[in-house]
Kinemage of the C-alpha trace (Angstrom):
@kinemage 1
@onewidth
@group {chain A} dominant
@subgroup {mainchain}
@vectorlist {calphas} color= white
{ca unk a 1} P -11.011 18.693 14.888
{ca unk a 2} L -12.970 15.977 13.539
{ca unk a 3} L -16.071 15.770 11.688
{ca unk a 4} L -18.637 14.876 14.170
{ca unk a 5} L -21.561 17.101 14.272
{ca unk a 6} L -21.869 19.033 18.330
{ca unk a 7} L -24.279 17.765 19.935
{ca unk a 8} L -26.900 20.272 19.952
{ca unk a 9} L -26.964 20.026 16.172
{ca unk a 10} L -28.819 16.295 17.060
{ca unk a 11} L -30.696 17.726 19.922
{ca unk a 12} L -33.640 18.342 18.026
{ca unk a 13} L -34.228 14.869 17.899
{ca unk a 14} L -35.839 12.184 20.683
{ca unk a 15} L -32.760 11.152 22.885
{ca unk a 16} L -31.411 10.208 26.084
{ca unk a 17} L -29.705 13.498 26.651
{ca unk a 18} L -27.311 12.222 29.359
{ca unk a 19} L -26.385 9.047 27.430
{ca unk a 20} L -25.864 10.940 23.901
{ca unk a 21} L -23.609 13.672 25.547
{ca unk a 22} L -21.621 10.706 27.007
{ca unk a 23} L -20.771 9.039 23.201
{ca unk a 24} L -20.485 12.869 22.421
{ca unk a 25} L -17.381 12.328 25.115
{ca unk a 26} L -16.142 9.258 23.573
{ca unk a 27} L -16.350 9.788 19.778
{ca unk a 28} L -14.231 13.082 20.366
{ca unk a 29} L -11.374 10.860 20.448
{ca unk a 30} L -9.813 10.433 16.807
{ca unk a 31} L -6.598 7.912 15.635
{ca unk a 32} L -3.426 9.959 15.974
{ca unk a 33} L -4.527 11.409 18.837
{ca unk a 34} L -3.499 9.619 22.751
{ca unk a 35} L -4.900 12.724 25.306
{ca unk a 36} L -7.481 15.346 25.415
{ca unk a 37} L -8.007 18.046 28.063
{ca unk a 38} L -11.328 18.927 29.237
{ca unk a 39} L -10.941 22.311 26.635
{ca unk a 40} L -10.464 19.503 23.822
{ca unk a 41} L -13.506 17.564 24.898
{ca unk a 42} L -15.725 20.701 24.961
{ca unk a 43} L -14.831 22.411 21.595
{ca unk a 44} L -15.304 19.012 20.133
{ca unk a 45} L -18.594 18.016 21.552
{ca unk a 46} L -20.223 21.695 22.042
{ca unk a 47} L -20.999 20.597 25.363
{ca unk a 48} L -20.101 22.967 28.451
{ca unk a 49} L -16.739 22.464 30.120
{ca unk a 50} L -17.993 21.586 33.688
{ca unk a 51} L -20.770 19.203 31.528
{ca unk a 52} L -17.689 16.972 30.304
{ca unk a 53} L -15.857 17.159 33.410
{ca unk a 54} L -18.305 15.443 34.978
{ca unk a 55} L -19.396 12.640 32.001
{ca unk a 56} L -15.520 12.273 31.737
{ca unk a 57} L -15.061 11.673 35.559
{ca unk a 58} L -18.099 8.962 35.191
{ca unk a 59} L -16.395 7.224 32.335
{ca unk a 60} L -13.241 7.032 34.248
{ca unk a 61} L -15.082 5.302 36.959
{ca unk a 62} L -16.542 3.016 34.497
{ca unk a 63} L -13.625 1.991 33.029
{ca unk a 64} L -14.210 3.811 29.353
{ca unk a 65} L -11.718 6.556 30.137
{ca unk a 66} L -8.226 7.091 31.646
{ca unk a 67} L -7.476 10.337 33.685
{ca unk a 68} L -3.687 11.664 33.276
{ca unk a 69} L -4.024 13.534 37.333
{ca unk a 70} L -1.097 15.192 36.637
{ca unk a 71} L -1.832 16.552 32.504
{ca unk a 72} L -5.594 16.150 33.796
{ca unk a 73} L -6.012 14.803 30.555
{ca unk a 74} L -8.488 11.964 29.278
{ca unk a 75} L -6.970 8.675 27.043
{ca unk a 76} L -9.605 5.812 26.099
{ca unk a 77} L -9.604 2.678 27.785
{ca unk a 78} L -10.168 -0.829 26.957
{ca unk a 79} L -13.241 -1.111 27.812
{ca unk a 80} L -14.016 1.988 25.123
{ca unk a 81} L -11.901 0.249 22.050
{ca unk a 82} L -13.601 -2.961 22.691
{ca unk a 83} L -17.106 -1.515 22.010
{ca unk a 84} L -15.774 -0.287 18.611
{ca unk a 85} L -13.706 -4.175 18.301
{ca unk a 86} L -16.760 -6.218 19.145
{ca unk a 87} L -18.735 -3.747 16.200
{ca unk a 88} L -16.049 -4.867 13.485
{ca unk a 89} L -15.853 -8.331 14.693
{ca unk a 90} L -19.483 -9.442 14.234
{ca unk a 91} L -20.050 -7.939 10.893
{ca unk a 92} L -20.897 -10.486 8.504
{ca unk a 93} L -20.726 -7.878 5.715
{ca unk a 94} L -17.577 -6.678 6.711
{ca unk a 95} L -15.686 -10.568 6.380
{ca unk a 96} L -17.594 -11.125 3.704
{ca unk a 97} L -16.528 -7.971 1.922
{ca unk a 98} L -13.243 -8.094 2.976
{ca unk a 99} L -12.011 -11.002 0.028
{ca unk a 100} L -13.667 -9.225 -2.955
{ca unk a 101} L -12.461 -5.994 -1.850
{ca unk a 102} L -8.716 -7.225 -1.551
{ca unk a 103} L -9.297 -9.065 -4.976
{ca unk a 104} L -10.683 -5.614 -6.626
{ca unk a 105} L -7.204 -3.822 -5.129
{ca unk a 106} L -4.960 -6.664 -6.594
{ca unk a 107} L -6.147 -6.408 -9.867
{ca unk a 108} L -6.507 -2.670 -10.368
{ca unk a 109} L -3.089 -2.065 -7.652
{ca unk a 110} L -5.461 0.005 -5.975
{ca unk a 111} L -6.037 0.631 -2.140
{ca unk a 112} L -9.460 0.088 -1.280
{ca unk a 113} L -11.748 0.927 1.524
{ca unk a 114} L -15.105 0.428 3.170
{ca unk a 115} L -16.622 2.917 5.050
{ca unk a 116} L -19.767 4.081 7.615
{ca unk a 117} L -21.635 7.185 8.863
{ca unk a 118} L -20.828 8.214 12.279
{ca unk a 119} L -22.381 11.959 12.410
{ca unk a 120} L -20.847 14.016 10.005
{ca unk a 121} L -18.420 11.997 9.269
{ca unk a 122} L -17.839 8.583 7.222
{ca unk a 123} L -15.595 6.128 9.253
{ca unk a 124} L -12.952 3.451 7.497
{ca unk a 125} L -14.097 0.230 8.436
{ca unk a 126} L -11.859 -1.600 6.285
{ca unk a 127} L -8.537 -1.016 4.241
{ca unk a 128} L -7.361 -3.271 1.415
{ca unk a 129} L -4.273 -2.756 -0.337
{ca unk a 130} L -2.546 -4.245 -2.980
{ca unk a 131} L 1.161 -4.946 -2.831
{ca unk a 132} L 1.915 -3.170 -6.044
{ca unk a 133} L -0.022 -0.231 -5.511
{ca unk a 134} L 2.681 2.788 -5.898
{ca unk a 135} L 0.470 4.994 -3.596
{ca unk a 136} L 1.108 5.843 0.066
{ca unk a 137} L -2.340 6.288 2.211
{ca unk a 138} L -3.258 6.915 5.443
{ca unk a 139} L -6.375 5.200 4.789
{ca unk a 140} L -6.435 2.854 7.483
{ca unk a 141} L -9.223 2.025 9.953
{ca unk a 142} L -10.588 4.292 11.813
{ca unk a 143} L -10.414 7.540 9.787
{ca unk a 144} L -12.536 10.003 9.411
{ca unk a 145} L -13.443 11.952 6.142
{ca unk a 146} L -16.065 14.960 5.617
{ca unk a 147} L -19.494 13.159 4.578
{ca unk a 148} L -20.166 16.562 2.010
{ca unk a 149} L -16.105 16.657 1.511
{ca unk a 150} L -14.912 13.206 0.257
{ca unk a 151} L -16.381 10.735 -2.183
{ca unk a 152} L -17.297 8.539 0.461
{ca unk a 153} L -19.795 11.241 1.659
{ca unk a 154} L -21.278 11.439 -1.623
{ca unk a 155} L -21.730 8.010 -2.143
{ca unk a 156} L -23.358 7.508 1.113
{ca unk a 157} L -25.824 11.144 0.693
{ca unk a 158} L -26.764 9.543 -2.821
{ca unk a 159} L -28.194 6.135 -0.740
{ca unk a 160} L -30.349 8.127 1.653
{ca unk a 161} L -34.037 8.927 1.558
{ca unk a 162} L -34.077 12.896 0.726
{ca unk a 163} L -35.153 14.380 3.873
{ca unk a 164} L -32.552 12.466 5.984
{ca unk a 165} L -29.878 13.398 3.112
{ca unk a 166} L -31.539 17.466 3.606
{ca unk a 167} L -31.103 16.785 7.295
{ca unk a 168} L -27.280 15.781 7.789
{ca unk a 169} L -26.496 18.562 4.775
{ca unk a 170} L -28.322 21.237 7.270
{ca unk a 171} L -25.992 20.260 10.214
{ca unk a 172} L -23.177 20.312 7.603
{ca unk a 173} L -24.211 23.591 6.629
{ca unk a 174} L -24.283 25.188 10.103
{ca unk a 175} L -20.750 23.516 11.211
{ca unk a 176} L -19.165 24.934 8.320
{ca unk a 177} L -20.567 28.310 6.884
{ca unk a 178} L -17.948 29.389 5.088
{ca unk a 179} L -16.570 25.995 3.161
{ca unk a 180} L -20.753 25.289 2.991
{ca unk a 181} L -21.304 27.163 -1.033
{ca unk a 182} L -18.356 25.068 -2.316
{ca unk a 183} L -19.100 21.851 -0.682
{ca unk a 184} L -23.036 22.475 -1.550
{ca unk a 185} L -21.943 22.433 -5.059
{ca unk a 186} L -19.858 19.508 -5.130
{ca unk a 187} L -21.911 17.581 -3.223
{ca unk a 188} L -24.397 18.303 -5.626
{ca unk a 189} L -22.377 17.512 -8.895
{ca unk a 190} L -21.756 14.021 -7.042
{ca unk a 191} L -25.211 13.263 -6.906
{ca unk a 192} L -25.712 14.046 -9.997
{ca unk a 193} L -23.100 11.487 -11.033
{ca unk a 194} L -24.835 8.946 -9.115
{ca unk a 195} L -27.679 9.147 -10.403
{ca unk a 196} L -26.409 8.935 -13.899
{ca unk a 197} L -23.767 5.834 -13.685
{ca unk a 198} L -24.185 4.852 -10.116
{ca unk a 199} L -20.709 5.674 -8.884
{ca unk a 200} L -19.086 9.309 -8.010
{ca unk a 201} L -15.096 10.537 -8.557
{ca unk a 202} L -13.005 12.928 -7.257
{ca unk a 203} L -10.008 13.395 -9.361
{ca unk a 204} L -7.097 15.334 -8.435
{ca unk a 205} L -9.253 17.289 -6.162
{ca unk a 206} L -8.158 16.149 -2.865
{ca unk a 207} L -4.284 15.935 -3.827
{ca unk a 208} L -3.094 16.421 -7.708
{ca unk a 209} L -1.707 12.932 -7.611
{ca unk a 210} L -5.191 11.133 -6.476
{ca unk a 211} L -8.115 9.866 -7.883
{ca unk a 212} L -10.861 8.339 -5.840
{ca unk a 213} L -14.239 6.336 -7.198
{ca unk a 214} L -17.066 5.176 -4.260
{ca unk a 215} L -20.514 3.399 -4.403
{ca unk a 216} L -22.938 2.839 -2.016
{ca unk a 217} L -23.036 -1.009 -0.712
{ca unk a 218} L -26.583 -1.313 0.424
{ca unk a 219} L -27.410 -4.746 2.186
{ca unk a 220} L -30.862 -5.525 3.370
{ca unk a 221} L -31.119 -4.821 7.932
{ca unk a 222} L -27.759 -2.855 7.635
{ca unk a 223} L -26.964 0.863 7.699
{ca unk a 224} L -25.446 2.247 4.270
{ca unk a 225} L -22.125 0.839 3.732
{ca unk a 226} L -19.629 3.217 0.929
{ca unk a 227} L -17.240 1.229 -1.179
{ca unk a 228} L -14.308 3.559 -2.359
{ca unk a 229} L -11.227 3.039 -4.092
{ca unk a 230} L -7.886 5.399 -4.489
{ca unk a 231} L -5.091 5.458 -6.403
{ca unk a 232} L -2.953 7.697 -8.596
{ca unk a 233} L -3.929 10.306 -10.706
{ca unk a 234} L -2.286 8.311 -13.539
{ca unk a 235} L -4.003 5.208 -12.785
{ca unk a 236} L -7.071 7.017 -12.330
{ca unk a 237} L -7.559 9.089 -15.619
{ca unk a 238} L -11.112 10.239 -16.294
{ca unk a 239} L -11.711 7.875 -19.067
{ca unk a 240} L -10.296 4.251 -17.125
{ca unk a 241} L -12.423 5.301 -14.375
{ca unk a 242} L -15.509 5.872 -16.453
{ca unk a 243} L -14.912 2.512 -18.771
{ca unk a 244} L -13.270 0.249 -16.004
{ca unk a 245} L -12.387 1.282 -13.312
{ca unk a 246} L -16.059 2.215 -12.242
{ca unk a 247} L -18.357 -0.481 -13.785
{ca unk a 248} L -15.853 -2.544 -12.341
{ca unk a 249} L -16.864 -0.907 -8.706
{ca unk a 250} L -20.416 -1.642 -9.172
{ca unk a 251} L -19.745 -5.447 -10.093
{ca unk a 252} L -17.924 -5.854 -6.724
{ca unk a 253} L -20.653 -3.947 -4.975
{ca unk a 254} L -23.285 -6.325 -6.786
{ca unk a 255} L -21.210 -9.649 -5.746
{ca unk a 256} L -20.558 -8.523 -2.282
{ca unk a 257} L -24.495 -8.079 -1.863
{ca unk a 258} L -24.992 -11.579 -3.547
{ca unk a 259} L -22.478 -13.207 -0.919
{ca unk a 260} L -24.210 -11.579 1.682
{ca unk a 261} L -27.717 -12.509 0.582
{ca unk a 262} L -26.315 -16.184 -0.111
C-alpha cells in the first residue's frame, strides 16, 4: 500500500473536494504496479467504492486512465505520466543537481538520490549511481519511502516550520497507530541529529548491510528538496559518515544551492 495519506486525513483543509479526490485516484498508482481494481483504488484513497468508480470512469474519458472491461481494472495513461514527465523536465534544480550529485556517487561509490514530499510519502526524483558502487538498489525514480520511516523523511520534517512538521506527523500518527511510538521516537532522534550537524543516518536499520545519510536541499521559490545517499554498511561506518561522508553531504548541498542561485 503506499504511503499517501487518505484523503480525509487532508480534508480538514480548504480544497476542491472533487478535484483532490481525483489526484487521490491517480497517486494510488505506485511503480511495480500495471492494474488496480476499484477495491484497490478505495483502500488506497479512503474514498467510497462507488466515489472512485465514478472519478475513475471520468479519467478514462479524459484520457488519464485506461479501463481493462474485461479485469475492470484501471492502468494510467499517457496523458497521466506526462503530467509527472513535464514536472521532472522543467526543474532547473533537478538538471542542475543532477552533475554534483553523480560526482558525489563517483567519488564515495555511492548511489545517490534526490527526493520530494508527496503526502506522506517522499518521492525519488532522481537516482545517481556510481559504476563501482557494490550495492544493489531499487532506488530508482519514482519510489516511495515513509516520510517518519526513512532518512529522507527526516531530513525533509527537520526543514519544515513546526506546526506543518506537527501536522503531517498527526496524519502519520493516525495511518499508523501501532508502528506510530517507534517511528515517534526515531523521528525524533533524527531531528535531533539535524539540529546538531545538519545531516541525519540510518545505519543498518533498514537492512544490516545499509547505511543511509540525507540533508535537506532548500532553494529559494521551491518546495523542500532531501539529498540522501546509500551504500554499504561497510562503507558507511558510523565514524566515515560523521568525518566524511556527511560534511561531505552538506558541501554538495551548499554548491548545488550556489549553482542554482548563480
Amino acid at each position: 500500500m503506499p504511503g499517501g495519506a487518505p484523503f480525509a486525513a487532508v480534508a480538514s483543509r480548504p480544497v476542491v473536494a472533487p478535484f483532490a479526490r481525483a489526484l487521490a485516484v491517480l497517486a494510488a498508482f505506485v511503480p511495480g504496479e500495471t492494474w488496480l481494481g476499484n477495491r484497490d483504488l478505495s483502500v488506497r484513497t479512503g474514498l467510497p467504492a462507488s466515489t472512485v468508480t465514478r472519478i475513475a470512469q471520468t479519467l478514462v474519458v479524459l484520457g488519464y486512465l485506461f479501463r481493462d472491461d474485461e479485469g475492470r481494472k484501471y492502468r494510467l495513461a499517457p496523458s497521466a505520466l506526462a503530467l509527472g514527465y513535464g514536472a521532472t523536465a522543467n526543474s532547473d534544480v533537478q538538471r542542475l543537481a543532477c552533475a554534483c550529485m553523480q560526482a558525489f556517487a563517483e567519488r564515495h561509490r555511492l548511489h545517490v538520490n534526490l527526493s520530494s514530499r508527496d503526502r506522506l510519502d517522499m518521492i525519488v526524483l532522481e537516482s545517481c549511481r556510481s559504476v563501482q558502487s557494490a550495492l544493489a538498489l531499487n532506488l530508482y525514480v519514482g519510489v516511495r519511502l515513509g516520510i517518519a520511516s526513512s532518512p529522507m523523511g527526516w531530513a525533509f520534517l527537520a526543514a519544515l516550520p513546526e506546526l506543518e512538521r506537527y501536522y503531517l506527523l498527526e496524519n502519520v500518527e493516525r495511518r499508523t497507530p501501532r508502528d506510530w511510538p517507534r517511528l515517534r521516537r526515531r523521528t525524533s532522534e533524527a531531528l535531533a541529529q539535524m539540529s546538531r550537524v545538519g545531516f541525519c543516518s540510518s545505519l543498518g536499520e533498514w537492512e544490516s548491510e545499509i547505511g543511509i545519510v540525507a540533508a535537506p536541499l532548500l532553494v529559494e521559490g521551491h518546495a523542500p528538496l532531501v539529498l540522501a545517499c546509500v551504500g554499504t554498511s561497510q562503507q558507511m561506518t558510523r565514524a566515515r559518515v560523521e568525518r566524511e561522508i556527511g560534511p561531505q553531504l552538506l558541501a554538495t548541498v551548499f554548491s548545488i544551492q550556489q549553482k542554482v542561485a548563480s
